[in-house]
C-alpha positions in Angstrom: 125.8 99.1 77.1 127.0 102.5 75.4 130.3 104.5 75.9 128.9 106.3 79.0 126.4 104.2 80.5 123.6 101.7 79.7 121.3 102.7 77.1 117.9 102.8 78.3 116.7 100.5 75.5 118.8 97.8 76.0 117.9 97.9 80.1 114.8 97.5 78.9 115.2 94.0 76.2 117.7 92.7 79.8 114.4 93.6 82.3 112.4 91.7 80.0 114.1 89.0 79.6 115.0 88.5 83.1 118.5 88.8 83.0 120.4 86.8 85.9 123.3 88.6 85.4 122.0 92.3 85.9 121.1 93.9 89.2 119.1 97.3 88.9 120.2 99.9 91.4 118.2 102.8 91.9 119.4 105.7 94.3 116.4 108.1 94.2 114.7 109.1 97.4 112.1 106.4 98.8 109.1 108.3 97.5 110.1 108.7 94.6 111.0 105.3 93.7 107.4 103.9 95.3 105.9 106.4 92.8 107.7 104.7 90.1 110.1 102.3 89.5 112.1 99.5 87.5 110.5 96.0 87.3 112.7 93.9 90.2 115.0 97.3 90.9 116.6 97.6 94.4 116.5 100.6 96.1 119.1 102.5 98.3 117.7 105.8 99.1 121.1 107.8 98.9 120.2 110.6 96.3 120.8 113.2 98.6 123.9 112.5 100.0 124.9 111.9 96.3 124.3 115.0 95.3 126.5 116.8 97.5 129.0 114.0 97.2 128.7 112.3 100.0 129.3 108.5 99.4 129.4 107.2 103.4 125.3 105.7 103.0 126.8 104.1 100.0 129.2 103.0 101.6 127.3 100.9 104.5 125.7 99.5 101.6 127.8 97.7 99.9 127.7 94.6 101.0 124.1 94.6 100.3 125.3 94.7 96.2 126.2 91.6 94.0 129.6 91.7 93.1 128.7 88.8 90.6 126.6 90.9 88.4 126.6 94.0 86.3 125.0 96.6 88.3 122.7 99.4 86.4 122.3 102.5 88.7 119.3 104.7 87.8 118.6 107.6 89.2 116.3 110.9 87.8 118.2 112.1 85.1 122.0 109.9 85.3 123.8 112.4 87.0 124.1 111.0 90.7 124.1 107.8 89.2 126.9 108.1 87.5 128.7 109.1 90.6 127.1 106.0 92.3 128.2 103.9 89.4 132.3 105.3 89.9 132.4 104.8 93.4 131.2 101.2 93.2 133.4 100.6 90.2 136.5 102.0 92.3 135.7 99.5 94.8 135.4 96.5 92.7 132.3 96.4 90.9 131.4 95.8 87.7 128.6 99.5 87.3 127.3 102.1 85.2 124.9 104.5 84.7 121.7 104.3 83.0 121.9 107.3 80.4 119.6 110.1 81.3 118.0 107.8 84.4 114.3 107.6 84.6 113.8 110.0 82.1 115.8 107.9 79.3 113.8 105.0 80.8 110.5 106.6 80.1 111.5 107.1 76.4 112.2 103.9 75.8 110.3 101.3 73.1 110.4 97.7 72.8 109.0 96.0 69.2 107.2 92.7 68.8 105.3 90.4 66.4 101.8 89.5 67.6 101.8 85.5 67.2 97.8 84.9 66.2 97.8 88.3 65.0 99.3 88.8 61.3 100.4 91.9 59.9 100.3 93.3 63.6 103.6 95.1 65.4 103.3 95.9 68.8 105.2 98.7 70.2 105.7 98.6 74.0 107.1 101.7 75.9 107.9 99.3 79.4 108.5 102.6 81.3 105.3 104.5 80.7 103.2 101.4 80.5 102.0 103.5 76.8 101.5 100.8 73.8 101.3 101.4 70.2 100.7 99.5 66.7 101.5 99.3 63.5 98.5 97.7 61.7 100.2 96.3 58.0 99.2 94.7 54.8 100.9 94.4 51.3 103.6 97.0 52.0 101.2 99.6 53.8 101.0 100.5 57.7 98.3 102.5 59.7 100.4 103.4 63.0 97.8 103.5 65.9 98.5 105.5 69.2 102.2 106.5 68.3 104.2 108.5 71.3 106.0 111.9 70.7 108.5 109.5 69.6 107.6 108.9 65.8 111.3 108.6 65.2 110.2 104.9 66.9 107.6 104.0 64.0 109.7 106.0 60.8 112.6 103.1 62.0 109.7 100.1 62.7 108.4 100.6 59.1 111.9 101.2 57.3 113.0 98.0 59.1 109.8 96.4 57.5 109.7 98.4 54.3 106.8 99.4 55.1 104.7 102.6 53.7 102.7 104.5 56.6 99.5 105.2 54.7 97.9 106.7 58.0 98.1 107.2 61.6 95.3 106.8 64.2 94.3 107.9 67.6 91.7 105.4 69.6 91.1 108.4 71.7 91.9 111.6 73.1 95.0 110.4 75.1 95.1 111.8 79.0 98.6 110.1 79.8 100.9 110.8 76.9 101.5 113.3 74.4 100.1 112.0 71.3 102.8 111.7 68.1 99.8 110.8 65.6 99.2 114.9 64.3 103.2 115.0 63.8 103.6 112.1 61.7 100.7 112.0 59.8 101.9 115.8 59.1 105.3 115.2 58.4 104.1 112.2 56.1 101.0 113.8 54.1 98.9 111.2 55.4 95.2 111.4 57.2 95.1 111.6 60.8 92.0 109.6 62.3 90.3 110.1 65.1 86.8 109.9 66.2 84.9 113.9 66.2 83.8 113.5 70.0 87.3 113.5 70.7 88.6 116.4 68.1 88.8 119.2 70.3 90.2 122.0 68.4 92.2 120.3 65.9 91.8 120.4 62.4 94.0 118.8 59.6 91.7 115.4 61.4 89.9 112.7 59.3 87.1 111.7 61.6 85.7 108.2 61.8 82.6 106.6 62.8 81.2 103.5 64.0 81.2 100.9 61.1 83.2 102.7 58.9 87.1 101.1 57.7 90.5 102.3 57.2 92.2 100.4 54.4 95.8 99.1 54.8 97.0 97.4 51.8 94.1 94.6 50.9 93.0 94.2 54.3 90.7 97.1 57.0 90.8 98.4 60.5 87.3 98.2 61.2 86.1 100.9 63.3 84.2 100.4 66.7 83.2 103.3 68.3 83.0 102.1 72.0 82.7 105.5 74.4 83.3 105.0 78.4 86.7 106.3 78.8 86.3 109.2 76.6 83.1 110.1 74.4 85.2 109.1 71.2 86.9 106.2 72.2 87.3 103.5 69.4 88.5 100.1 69.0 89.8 98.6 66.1 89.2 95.6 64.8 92.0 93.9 62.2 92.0 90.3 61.0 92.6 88.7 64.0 93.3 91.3 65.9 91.5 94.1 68.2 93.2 97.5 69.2 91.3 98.2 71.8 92.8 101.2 73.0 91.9 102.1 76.8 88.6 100.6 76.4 89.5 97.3 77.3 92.7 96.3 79.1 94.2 93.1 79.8 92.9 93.3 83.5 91.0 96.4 83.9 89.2 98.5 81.8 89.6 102.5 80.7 88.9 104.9 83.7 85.6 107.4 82.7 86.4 110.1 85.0 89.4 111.8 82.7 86.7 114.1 81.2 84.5 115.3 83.9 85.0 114.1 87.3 82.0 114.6 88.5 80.2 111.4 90.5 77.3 111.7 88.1 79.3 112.1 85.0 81.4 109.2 86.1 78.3 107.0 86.0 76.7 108.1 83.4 80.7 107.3 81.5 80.8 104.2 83.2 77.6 103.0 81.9 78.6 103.9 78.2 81.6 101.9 78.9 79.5 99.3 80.2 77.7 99.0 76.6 80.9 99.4 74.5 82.5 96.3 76.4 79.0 94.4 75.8 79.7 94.8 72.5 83.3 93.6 72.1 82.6 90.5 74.2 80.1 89.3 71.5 83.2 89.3 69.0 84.8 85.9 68.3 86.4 84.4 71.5 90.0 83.7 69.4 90.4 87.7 68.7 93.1 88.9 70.0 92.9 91.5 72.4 95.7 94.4 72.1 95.5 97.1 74.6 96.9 100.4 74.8 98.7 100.6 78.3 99.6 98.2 80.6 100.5 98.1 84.8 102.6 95.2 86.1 101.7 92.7 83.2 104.8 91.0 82.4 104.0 89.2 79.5 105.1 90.2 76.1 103.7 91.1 73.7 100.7 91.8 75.9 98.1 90.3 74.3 95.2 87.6 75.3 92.3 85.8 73.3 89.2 87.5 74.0 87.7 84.1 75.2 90.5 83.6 77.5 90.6 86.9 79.2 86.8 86.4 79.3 86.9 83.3 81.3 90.0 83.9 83.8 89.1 85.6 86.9 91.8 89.0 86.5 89.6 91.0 85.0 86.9 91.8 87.8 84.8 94.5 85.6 84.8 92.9 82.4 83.0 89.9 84.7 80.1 91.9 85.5 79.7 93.0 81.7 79.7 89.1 80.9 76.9 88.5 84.2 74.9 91.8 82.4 75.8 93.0 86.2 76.0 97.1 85.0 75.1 98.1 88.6 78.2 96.2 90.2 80.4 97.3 87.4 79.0 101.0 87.9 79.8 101.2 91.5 83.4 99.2 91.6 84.3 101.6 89.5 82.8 104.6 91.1 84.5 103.3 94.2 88.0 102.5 93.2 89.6 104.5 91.0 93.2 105.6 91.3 94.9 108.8 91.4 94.7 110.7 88.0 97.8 110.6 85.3 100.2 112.8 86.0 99.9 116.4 84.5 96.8 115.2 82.7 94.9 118.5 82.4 97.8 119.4 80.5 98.6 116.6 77.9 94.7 116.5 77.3 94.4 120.5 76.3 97.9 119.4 74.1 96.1 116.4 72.4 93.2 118.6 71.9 95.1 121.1 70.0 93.9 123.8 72.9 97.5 124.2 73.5 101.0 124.1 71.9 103.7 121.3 73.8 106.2 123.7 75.5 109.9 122.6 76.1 108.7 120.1 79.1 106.3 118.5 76.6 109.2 115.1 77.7 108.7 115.7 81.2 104.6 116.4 81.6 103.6 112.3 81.0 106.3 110.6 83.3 105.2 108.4 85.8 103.4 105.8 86.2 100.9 104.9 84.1 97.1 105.7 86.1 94.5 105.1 82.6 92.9 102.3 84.3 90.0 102.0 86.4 91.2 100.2 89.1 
């Protein structure tokens, strides 16, 4: 906990680790919360009245609040919150504010080490559902799908003594504003990403199927596996495969963030169809690393490829292991979610079509919508 509140990153390691002693009060509206929400929060709907000061429906409340545990009150952006939290604290409680609310919650970033994986670093951002990497060998790290947030990765490979040597993009992101031009500017280092999804941008080393990126003594090796976007890789490392928003722990990449067309969708799905052929055939003890996540709560996230093969969570990568491409085609076609929020947006951003404006925090968030269903 800081001086004024609870810092959004320690909420997060507390969330994570199921902390008994911490209940999660959130006072937005209804809708709001349902959009998106803390893991295991509680909700009192009272975000209105707090805002003019009116405490009365937190009143009726209380007994409804642990007076055992250390309450965390979230709220948009910490300001009727904090009210929330002085109110309760006045009558007993032991309640503070988490700094900057939901919007401090979305910036936040978890590390871990990848056990099976050597020489990988996930970095999990719990409130987006966004993960990054740091790929790293001999004193020298690739950072794959870093947020806006590179202050995140300068501290992950200072902590490590680590060199960044290069940044990478699996794809064109739709849900987040990519931090992979920034740092690989502000470092002198190549920025990779595959040509179909280049857009604008210059300044961009692009890669292609078969080709590697050295780190240290050891290679990302480059799969170029199209479906959710036409230059969608996945990167293969020791171990290890960064699959990006091809291949999630129980979904797959949504193909309708480029043209939403029902025909374009199809022809998308089918691509992706043949790109998750093609991972399957790799060993079954890689480790699959994806780049978002929904509801998992397992940390790191991660899965053996012959494990998430076999289990029954993953209804489309099923049909790719039956060769079922019709069934996989239409379950998609017929169940995909709402769009990420503001996606239009970040996309014309990460295609260098458009400079980030002062909301460039506020456009990705939300929950996290990449997935196909």
């Amino acid at each position: 906990m800081s001086n004024t509140g609870y810092e959004p990153s320690e909420l997060a390691r507390r969330v994570q680790d199921d902390d008994e002693d911490l209940f999660v009060l959130d006072v937005r509206n209804e809708d709001d919360y349902e959009e998106w929400q803390i893991s295991d929060s509680t909700n009192v709907p009272i975000y209105d009245d707090l805002l003019e000061y009116d405490y009365s429906s937190l009143e009726e409340r209380l007994d409804d609040i642990p007076k055992e545990e250390e309450i965390a009150v979230v709220c948009v952006a910490g300001v009727t919150s904090a009210r929330a939290a002085e109110f309760l604290r006045e009558h007993g409680y032991d309640a503070e504010s988490v700094d900057d609310g939901m919007n401090g919650w979305g910036r936040a970033h978890r590390q871990y080490d990848v056990e099976g994986a050597d020489g990988v670093v996930q970095i999990v951002r719990p409130g987006t559902g966004c993960v990054s990497y740091l790929a790293h060998d001999d004193g020298e790290a690739v950072v794959v799908d870093p947020t806006q947030y590179i202050e995140e990765y300068l501290e992950a490979t200072d902590e490590r003594d680590l060199e960044i040597v290069g940044v990478a993009d699996t794809h064109a992101h739709a849900d987040h504003v990519s931090g992979a031009r920034r740092l690989a500017g502000e470092l002198d280092v190549p920025y990779y990403l595959h040509g179909e999804d280049a857009g604008e941008l210059d300044e961009v080393t692009e890669i292609e199927d078969g080709e590697t990126i050295t780190v240290g003594d050891c290679e990302l090796d480059i799969h170029h596996t199209p479906g959710h976007t036409p230059g969608s890789a996945s990167f293969e490392f020791g171990d290890a495969l960064l699959s990006g928003d091809t291949l999630f722990l129980r979904s797959v990449g949504r193909p309708d963030l480029e043209d939403g067309s029902e025909d374009a969708i199809r022809e998308a799905a089918s691509e992706l169809f043949d790109s998750l052929d093609e991972l399957t055939d790799l060993d079954d003890e890689t480790v699959v690393l994806p780049g978002h996540f929904s509801d998992e709560e397992v940390r790191p996230l991660a899965t053996e490829l012959g494990d998430l093969v076999a289990e029954s969570n993953n209804e489309l990568l099923s049909y790719v292991e039956e060769g079922d491409e019709e069934s996989f085609v239409e379950t998609i076609v017929e169940s995909l979610a709402d769009e990420p929020a503001n996606y239009n947006e970040i996309k014309q951003i990460n295609w260098g079509k458009e400079q980030p404006g002062g909301d460039v925090e506020s456009l990705e968030l939300g929950p996290n919508n990449c997935a196909a269903n």
